[in-house]
C-alpha positions in Angstrom: 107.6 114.4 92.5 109.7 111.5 93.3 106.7 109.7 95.3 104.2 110.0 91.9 107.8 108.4 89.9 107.9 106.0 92.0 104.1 104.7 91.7 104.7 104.6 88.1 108.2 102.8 87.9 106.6 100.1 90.3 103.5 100.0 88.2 105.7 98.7 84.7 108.4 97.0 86.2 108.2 93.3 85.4 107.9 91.9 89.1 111.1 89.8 88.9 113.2 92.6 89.1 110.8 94.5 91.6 111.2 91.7 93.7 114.6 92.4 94.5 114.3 95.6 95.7 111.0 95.1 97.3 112.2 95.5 101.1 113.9 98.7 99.9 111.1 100.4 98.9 108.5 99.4 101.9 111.3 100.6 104.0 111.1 104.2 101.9 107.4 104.4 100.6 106.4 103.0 104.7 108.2 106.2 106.2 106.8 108.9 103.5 103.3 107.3 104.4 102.6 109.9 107.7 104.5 112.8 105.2 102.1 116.4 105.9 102.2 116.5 102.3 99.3 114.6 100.7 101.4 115.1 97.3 103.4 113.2 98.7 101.6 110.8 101.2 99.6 109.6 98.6 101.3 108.2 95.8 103.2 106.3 98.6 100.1 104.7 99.6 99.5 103.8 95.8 103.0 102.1 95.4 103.4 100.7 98.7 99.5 98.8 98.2 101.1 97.9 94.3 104.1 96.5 95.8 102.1 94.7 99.0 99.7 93.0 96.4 102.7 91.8 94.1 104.5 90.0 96.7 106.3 86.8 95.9 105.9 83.8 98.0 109.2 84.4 99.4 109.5 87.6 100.0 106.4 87.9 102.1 107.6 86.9 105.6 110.6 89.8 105.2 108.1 92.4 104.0 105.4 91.7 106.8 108.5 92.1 109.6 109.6 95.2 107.5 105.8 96.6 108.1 105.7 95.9 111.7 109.2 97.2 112.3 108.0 100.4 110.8 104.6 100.0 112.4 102.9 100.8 108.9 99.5 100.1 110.0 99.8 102.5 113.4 100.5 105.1 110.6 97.6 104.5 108.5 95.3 104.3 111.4 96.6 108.1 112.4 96.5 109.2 108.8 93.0 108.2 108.7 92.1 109.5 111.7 93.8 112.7 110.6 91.1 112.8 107.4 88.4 112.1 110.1 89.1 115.5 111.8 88.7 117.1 108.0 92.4 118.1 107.4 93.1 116.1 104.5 91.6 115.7 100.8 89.1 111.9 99.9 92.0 110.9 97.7 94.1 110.5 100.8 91.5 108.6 103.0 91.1 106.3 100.0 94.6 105.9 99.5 94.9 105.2 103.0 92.3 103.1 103.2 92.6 100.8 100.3 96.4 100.1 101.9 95.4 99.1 105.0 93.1 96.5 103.4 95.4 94.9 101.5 97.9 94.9 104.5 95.0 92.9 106.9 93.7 91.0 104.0 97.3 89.7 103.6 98.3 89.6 107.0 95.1 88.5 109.1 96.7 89.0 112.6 96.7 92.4 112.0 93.1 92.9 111.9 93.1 92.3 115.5 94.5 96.3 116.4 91.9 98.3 114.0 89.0 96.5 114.9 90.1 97.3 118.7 90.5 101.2 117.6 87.4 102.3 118.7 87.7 105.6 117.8 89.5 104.6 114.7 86.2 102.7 114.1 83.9 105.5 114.9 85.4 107.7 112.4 85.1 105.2 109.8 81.6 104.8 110.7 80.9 108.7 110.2 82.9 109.2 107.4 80.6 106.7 105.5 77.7 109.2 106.1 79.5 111.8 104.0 80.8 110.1 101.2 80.5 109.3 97.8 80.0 105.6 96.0 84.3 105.2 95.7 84.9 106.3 99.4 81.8 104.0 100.1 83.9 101.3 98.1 87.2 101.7 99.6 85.5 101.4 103.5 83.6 98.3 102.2 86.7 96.6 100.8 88.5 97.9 104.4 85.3 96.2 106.2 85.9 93.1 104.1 89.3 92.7 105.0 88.2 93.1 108.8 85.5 90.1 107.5 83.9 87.7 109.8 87.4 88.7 112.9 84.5 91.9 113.8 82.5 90.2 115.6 85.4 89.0 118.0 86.4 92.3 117.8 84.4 95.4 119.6 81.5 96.6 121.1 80.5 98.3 118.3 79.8 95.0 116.5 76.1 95.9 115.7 76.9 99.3 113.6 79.6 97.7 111.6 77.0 95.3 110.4 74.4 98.0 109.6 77.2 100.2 108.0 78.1 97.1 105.5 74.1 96.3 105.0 73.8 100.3 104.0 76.6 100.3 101.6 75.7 97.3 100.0 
């Protein structure tokens, strides 16, 4: 598939000459992200977090715009919510997940709409019941990237704590 091609061409290209087409492929790896096909949704999540967390200085500012002009993180919110109502395989919530932390870890003000998501929030909190230790790993990092902006956040302030105490 294309999508899997792609997460290894962006994976051993030197990042000089990634650089130059980075706003070209979050432009095509950001609308492949809410694909139906987890073959496909998937390796886009993979390459679009490798290319997020090789960024340059300077092409940081155009790749955040190119994100919110594609509202990347409204899709990753439904595609996890999609996993929450058990249509999709733990490779894709982890995908999903692991993206979305490096998008809020990099971009702060963006942690702002998934800590607001309650529901969003509630089905994190239950997937963690049903998981395994790198599931358990990808919510913590995800929690992380939320960090200390939780507790300005939602109501459901107190599980969040109790959910990162239990999978420490």
């Amino acid at each position: 598939m294309a999508s899997t091609v792609t997460v290894k061409l962006v994976s051993v290209l030197p990042n000089p000459l990634l650089q130059s087409h980075m706003l070209d492929l979050v432009y095509c790896l950001s609308s492949l992200l809410s694909s139906h096909q987890v073959e496909v949704a998937i390796p886009c999540a993979t390459a679009l977090n490798f290319v997020i967390s090789n960024l340059s200085a300077t092409s940081e500012k155009e790749v955040m715009e190119a994100l919110k002009e594609m509202e990347t993180s409204f899709q990753i919110f439904g595609n996890i919510k999609d996993f929450a109502e058990g249509a999709k395989k733990i490779e894709y919530f982890e995908e999903m997940t692991l993206l979305l932390s490096t998008i809020l870890w990099r971009w702060p003000p963006s942690r702002f709409p998934v800590c607001n998501d309650v529901i969003l929030m509630k089905g994190l909190a239950n997937i963690h019941t049903k998981t395994d230790s790198s599931t358990k790993l990808a919510l913590l990092k995800l929690y992380t990237s939320i960090g200390i902006k939780i507790s300005l956040c939602s109501p459901l302030q107190p599980k969040h704590f109790s959910l990162l105490s239990s999978i420490l």
